[in-house]
BATOR-7935 format. One line per field, with one value per residue: residue number from 1; z, x, y of N, C-alpha, C in turn. Coordinates in steps of 0.1 Angstrom, whole numbers, plus 2048, in hexadecimal, padded with zeros to 3 digits. Each point is the difference from the previous one (the first is absolute). Layout:
<pts>
seq = NUM  ...
nz = Z  ...
nx = X  ...
ny = Y  ...
caz = Z  ...
cax = X  ...
cay = Y  ...
cz = Z  ...
cx = X  ...
cy = Y  ...
</pts>
This chain:
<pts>
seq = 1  2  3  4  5  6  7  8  9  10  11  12  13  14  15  16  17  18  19  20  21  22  23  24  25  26  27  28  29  30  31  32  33  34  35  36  37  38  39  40  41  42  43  44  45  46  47  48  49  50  51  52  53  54  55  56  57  58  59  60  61  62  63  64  65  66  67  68  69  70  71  72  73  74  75  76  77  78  79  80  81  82  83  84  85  86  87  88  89  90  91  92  93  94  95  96  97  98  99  100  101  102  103  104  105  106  107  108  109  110  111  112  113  114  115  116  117  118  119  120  121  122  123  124  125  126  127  128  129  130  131  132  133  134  135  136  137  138  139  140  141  142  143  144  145  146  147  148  149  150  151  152  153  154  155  156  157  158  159  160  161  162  163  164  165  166  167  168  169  170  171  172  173  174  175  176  177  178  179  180  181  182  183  184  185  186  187  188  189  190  191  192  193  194  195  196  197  198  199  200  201  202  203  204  205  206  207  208  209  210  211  212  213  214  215  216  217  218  219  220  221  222  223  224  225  226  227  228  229  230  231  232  233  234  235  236  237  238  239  240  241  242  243  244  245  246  247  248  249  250  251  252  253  254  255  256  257  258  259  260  261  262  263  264  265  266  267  268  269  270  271  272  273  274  275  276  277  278  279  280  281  282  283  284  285  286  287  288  289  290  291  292
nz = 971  808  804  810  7FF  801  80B  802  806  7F5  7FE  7F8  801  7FB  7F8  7FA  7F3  7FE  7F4  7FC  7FA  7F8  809  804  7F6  80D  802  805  7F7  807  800  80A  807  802  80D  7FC  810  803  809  805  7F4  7FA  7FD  7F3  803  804  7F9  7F6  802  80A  7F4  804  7F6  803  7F5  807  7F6  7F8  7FD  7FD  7F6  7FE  80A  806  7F9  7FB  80A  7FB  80B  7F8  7FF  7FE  7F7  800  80A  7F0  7FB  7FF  7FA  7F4  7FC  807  804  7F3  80D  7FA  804  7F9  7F9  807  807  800  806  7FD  806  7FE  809  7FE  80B  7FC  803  7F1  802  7F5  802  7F8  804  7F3  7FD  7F9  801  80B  7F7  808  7F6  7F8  7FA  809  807  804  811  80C  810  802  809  802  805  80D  7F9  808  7FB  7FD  80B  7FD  7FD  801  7FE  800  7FC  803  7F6  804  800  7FA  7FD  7F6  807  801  804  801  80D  805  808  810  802  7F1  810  7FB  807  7FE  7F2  7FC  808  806  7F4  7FD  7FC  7F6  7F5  7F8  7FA  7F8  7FA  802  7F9  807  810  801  80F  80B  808  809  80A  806  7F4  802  7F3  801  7F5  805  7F6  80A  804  808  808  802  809  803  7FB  7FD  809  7EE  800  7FF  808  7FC  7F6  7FA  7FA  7F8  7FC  7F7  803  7F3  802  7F5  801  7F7  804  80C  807  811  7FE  805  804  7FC  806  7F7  7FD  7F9  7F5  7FC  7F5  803  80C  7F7  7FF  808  801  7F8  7FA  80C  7FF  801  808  80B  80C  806  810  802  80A  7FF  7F1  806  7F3  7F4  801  7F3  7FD  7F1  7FA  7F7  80B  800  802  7F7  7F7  80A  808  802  806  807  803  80D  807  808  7F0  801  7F3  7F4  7FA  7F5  802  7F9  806  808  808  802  808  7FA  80B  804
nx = 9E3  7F3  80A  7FC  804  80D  804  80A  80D  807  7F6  7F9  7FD  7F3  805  7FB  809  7F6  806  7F1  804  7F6  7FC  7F7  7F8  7FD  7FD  800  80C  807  80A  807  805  809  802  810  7FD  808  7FC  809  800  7F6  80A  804  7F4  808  804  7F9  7F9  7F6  7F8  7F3  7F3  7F4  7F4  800  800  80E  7FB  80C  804  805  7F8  806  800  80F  80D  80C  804  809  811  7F9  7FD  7F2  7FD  800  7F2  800  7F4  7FD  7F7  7EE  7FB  7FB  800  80A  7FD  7F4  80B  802  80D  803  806  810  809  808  809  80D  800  7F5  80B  7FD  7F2  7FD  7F2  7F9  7F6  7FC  7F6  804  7EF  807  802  807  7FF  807  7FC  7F6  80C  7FF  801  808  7FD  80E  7FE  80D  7FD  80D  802  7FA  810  7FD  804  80E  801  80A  7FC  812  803  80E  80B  807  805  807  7FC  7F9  7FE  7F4  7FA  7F1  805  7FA  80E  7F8  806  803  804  80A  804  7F6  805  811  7FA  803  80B  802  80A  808  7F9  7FE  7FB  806  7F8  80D  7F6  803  805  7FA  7FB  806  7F9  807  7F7  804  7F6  7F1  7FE  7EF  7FF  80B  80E  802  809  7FA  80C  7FA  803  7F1  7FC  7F7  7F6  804  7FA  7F8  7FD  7F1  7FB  7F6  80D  7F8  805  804  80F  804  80A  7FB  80D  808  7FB  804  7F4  800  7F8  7F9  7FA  7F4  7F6  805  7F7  80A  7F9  80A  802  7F2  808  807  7F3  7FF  803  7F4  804  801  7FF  80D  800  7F6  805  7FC  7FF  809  7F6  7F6  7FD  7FB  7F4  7FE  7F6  802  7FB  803  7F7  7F8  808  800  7F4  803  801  7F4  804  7FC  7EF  806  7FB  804  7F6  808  7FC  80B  802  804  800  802  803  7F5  7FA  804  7F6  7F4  802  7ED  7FB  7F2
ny = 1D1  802  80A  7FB  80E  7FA  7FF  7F3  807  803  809  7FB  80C  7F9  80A  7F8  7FA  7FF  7FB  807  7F9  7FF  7F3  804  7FB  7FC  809  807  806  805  80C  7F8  806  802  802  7FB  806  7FC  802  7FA  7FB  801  7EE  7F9  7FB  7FA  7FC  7F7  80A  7F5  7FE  802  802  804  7FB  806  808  7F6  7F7  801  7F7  810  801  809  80B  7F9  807  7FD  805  806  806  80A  80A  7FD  801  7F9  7FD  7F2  800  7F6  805  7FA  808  7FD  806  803  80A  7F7  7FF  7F3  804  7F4  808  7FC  807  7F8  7FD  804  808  808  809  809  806  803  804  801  801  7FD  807  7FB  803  7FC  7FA  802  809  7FE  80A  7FE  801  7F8  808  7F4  800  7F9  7FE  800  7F7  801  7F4  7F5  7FE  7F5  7F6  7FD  7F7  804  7F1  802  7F7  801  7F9  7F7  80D  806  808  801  80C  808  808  7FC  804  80B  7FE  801  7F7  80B  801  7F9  806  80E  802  7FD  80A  7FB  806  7F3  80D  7FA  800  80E  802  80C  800  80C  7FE  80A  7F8  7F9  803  7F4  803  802  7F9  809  804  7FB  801  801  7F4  7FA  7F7  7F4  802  7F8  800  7F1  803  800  7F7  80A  803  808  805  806  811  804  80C  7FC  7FD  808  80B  7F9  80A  7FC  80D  7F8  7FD  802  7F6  7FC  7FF  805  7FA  803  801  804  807  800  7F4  800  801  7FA  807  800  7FC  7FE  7FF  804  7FB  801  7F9  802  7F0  7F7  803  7FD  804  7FB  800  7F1  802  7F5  807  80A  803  805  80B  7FB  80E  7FB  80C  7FE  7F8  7F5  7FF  7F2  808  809  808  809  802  7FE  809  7FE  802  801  7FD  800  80E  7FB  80E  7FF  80C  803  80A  807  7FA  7FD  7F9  802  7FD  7FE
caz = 7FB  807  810  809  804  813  805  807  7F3  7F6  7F8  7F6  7F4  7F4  7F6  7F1  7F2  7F8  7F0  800  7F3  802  7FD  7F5  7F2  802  80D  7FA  808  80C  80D  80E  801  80B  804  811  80B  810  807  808  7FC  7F3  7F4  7FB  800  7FA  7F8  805  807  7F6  807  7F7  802  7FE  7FD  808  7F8  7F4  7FF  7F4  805  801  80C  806  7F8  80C  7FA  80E  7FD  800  80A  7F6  809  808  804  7FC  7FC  7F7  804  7F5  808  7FB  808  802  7FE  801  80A  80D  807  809  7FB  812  7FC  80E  7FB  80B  7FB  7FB  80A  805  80B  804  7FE  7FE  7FA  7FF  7F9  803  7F3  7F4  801  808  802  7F8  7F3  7F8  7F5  7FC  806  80D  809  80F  808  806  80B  807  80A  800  804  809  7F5  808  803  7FB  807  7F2  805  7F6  804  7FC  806  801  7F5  7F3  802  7F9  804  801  80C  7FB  808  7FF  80D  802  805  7F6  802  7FD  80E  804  7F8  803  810  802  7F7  806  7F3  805  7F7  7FC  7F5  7F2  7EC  7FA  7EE  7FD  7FE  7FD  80B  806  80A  80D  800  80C  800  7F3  7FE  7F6  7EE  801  809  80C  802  809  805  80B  800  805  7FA  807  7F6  806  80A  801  7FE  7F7  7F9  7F2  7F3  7FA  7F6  7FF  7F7  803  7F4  7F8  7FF  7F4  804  80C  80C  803  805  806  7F9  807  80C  7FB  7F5  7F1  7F6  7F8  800  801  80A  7FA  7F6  801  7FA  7F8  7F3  806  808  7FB  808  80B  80A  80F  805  800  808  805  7F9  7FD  7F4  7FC  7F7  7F5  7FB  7F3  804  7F7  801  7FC  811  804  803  808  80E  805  7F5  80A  80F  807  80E  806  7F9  7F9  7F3  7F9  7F2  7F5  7FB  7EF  802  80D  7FC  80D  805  80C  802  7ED
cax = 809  800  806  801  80B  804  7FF  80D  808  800  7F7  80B  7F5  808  7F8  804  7F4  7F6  7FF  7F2  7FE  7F5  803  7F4  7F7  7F5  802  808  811  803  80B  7FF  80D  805  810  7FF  80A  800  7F8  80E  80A  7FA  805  7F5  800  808  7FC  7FC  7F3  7F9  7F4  7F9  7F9  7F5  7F8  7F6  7F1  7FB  80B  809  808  810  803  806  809  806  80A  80F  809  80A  7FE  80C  7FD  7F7  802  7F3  7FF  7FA  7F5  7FB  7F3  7F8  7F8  7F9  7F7  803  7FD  7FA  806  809  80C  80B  813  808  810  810  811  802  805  7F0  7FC  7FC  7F5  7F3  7F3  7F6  7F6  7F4  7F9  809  7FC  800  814  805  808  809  7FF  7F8  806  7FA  80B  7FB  80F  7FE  806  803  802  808  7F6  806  7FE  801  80D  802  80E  807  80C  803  809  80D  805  817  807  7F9  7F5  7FF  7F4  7FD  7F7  7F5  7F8  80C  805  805  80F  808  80C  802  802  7F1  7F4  801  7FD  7FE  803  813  804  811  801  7F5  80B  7F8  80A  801  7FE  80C  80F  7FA  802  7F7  803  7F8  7F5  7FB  7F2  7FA  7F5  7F7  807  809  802  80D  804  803  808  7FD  807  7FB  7F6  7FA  7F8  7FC  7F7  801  7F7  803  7F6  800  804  7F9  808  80E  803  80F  80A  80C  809  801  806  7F9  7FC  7F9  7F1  7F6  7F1  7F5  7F6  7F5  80A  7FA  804  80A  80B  7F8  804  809  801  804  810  804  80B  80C  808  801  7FC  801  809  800  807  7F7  809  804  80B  80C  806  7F7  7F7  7FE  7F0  801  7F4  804  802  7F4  800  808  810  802  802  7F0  7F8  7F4  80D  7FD  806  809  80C  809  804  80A  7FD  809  7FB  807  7FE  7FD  7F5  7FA  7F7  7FC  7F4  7F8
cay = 80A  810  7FD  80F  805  805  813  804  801  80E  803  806  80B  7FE  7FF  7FD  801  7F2  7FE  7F5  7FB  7F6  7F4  7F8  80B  805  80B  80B  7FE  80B  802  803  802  807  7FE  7F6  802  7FC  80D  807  807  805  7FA  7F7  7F4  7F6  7F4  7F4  7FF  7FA  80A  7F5  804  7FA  808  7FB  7FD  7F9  7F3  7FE  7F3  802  809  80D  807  803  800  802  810  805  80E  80E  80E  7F9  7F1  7FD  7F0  805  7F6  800  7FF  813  803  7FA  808  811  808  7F7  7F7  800  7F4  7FF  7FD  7FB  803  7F9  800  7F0  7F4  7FC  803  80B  7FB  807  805  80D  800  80F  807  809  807  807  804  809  7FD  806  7FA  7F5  7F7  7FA  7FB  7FA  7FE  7F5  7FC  7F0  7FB  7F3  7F4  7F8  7F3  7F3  7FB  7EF  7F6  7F6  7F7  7F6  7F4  7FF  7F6  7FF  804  80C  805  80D  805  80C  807  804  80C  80A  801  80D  7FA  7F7  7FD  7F5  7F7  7FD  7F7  7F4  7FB  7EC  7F1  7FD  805  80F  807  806  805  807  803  80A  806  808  7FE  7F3  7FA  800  80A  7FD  80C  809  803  7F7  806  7F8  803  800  7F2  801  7EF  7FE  7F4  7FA  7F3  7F6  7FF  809  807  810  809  812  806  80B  800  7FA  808  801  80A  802  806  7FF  800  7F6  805  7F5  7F6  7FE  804  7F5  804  7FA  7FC  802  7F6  7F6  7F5  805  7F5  802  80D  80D  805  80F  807  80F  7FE  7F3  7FF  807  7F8  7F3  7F6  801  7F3  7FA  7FB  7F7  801  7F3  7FA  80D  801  809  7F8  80D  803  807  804  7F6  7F2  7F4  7FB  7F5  809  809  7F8  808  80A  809  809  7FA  80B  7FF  7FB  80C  7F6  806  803  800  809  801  80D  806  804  802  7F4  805  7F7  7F9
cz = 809  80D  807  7FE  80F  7FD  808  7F6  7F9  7FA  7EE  7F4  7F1  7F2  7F5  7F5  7FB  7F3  7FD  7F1  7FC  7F9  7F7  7FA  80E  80E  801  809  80B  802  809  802  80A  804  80E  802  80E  807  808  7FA  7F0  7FB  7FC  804  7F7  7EC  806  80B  7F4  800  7F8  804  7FC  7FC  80C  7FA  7F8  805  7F6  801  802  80D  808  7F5  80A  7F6  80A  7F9  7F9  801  7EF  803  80B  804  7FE  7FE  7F4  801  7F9  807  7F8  806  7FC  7FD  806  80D  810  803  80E  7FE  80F  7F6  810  7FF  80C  7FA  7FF  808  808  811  802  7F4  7FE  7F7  7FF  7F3  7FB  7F1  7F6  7FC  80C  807  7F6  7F2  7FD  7EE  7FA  807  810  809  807  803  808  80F  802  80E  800  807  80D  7F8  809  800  800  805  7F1  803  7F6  805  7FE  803  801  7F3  7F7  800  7F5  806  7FD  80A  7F6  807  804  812  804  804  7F7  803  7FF  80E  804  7F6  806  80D  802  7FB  801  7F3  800  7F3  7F9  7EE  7F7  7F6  7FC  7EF  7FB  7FB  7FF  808  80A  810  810  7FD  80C  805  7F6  7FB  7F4  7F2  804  803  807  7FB  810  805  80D  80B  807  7F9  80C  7FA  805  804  7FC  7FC  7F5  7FC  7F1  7F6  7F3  7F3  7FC  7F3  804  7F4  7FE  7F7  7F2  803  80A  808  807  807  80C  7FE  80A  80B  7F6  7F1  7F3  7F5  7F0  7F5  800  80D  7FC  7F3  7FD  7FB  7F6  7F4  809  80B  7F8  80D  811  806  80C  804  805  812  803  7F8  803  7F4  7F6  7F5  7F8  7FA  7F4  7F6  7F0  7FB  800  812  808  806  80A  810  804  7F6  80C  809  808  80E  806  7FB  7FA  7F2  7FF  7F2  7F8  7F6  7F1  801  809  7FC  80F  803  808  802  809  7F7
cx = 802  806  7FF  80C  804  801  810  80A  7FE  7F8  80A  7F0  807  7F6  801  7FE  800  7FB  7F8  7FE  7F3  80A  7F5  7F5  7F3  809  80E  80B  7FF  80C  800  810  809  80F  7FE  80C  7FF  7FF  808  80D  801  806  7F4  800  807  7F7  7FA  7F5  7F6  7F1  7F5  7F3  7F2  7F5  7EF  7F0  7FF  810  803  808  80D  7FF  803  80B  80E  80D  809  7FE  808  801  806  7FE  7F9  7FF  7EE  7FF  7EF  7F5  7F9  7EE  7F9  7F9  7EB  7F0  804  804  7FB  807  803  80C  807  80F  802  80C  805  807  805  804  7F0  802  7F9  7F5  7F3  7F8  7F9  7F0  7FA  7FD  808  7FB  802  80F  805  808  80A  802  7FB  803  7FA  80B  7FA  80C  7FD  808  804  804  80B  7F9  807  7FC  7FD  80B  7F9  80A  805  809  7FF  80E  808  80B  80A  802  7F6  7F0  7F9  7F2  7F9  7F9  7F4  7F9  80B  7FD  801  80D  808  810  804  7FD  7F2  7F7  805  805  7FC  804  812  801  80D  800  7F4  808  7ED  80B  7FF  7FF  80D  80C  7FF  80B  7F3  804  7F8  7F3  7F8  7F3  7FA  7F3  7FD  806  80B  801  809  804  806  807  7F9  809  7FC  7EE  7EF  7F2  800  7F3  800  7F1  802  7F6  803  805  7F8  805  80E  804  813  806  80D  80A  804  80E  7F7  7FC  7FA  7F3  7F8  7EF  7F6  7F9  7FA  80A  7F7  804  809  7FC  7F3  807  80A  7FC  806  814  7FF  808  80D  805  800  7FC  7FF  807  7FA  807  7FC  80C  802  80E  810  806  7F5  7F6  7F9  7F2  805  7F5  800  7FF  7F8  7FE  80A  80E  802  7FE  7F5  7FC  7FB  80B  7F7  802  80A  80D  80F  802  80A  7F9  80D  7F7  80E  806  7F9  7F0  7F6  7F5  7F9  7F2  7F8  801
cy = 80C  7FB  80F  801  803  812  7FF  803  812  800  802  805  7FA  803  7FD  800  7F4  805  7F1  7FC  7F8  7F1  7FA  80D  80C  80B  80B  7FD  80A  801  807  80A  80A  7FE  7F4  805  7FF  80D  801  807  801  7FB  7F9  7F3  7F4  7FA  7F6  7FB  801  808  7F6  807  7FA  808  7FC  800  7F9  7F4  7FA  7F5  7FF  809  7F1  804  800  809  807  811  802  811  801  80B  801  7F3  7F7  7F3  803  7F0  7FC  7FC  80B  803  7FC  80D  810  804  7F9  7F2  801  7F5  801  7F9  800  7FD  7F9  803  7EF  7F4  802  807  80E  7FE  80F  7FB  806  7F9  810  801  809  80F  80D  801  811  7FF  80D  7FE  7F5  7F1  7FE  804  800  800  7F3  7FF  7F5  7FE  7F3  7F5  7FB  7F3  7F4  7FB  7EE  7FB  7F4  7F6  7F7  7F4  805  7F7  805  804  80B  7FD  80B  800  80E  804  7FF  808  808  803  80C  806  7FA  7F9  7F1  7F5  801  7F7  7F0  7F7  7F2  7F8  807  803  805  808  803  804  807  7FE  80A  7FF  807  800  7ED  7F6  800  809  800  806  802  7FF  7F8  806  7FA  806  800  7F0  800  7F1  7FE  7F4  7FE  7F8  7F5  804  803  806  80D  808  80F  801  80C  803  7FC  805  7FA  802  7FE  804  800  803  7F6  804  7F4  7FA  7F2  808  7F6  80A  7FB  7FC  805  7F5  7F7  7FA  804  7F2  808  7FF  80B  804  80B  804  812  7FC  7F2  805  80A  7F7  7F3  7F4  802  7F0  802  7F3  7F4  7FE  7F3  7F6  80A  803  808  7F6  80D  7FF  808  801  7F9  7F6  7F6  800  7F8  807  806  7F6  807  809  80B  80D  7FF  80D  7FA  7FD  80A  7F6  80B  803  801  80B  804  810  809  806  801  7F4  803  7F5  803  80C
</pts>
């Protein structure tokens, strides 16, 4: 769980508050708390960073205590855990962001942190990671194609991700106006559909998209998917009872194949989203798809 932090990149001073609930009958709750702001230009740190912490004198079967951010006045989170033995505890937490490139830690004695009303504060430093880089290849044949990026390009330009393979068309699905539309640039959570005109394998570097989060619009969207394959319907649950069915694409038939959440197995054409795959959501009502 513990990683060095690099030293390249913005320092971003970050302080925060942590609301400590006890989860189980024995050791006492604590808050921790403060402000997060980027040290160059005093906004707050985004939503959605994740923070997760640890009691280092006593082991519990729910640690690591974890939970995402959200910003309101303060930009806070909050961590259901206890501290165990007072004062002489020690606890290690560790804050990223959501795409895992900016990264802190801090260990130490509750006793020897500063307080406020009784309240615990620490400052946290982060450092930008040097994420790992991968290589993604997938087949493509003669004709349509629904694909996504599961790593994210440093070069989101269409002609750099799909460099080496014989293509004359790229198309996104505007939700909006509910067309489809060139597209310039490709980026991970997002599907494409691609025209081949000679069947090829594509290729690209990137680092690993991890995190996805996409606002759905009621009607269709089309989406993309994560580095990694998930199994159906715990794969949306964050938009369940707010879609009637997912589509993908069956490129060898050039025709769709439907996932209606529901349905007897026999019925559905897949159970799984798959990385590299683009779908289509049938969303009931504009809501937010976010994974894991």
């Amino acid at each position: 769980m513990r990683r060095d932090m690099g030293i390249a990149g913005l320092l971003i001073v970050v302080a925060m508050m942590l609301a400590m609930v006890p989860t189980v009958s024995a050791g006492e709750a604590f808050t921790w708390m403060g402000n997060a702001t980027y040290s160059t230009n005093d906004t707050w740190v985004p939503d959605g960073w994740t923070i997760k912490m640890e009691n280092l004198n006593e082991t519990y079967p729910t640690e690591p205590w974890s939970q995402v951010t959200g910003q309101y006045v303060m930009w806070t989170a909050h961590c259901d855990g206890e501290t165990g033995l007072g004062d002489d505890t020690w606890i290690y937490v560790n804050v990223t962001s959501p795409d895992g490139r900016w990264f802190g830690e801090f260990s130490g004695r509750l006793g020897d942190m500063d307080t406020w009303y009784g309240k615990y504060i620490h400052d946290v430093v982060l450092y930008e990671q040097e994420l790992p880089t991968g290589t993604f290849t997938k087949d493509l044949v003669t004709g349509w194609n629904l694909v996504s990026l599961p790593l994210k390009p440093e070069d989101n330009s269409t002609s750099s991700v799909l460099s080496g393979v014989s293509q004359d068309a790229v198309k996104s699905y505007n939700a909006a106006t509910h067309q489809f539309e060139e597209a310039t640039t490709m980026d991970p959570g997002t599907g494409y559909f691609i025209h081949m005109t000679t069947a090829g394998t594509w290729s690209f570097d990137g680092t690993a998209y991890t995190d996805m989060t996409a606002q759905l619009m009621q009607g269709l969207n089309m989406v993309g998917w994560t580095n990694t394959s998930a199994n159906l319907p715990g794969a949306l649950n964050s938009v369940a009872g707010n879609y009637r069915y997912v589509a993908r694409w069956n490129a060898t038939a050039q025709s769709y194949e439907v996932y209606v959440p529901g349905a007897p197995s026999e019925f559905n054409y897949f159970d799984t989203m798959e990385r590299g795959e683009g779908y289509f959501i049938a969303a009931t009502t504009s809501c937010t798809l976010t994974y894991p």
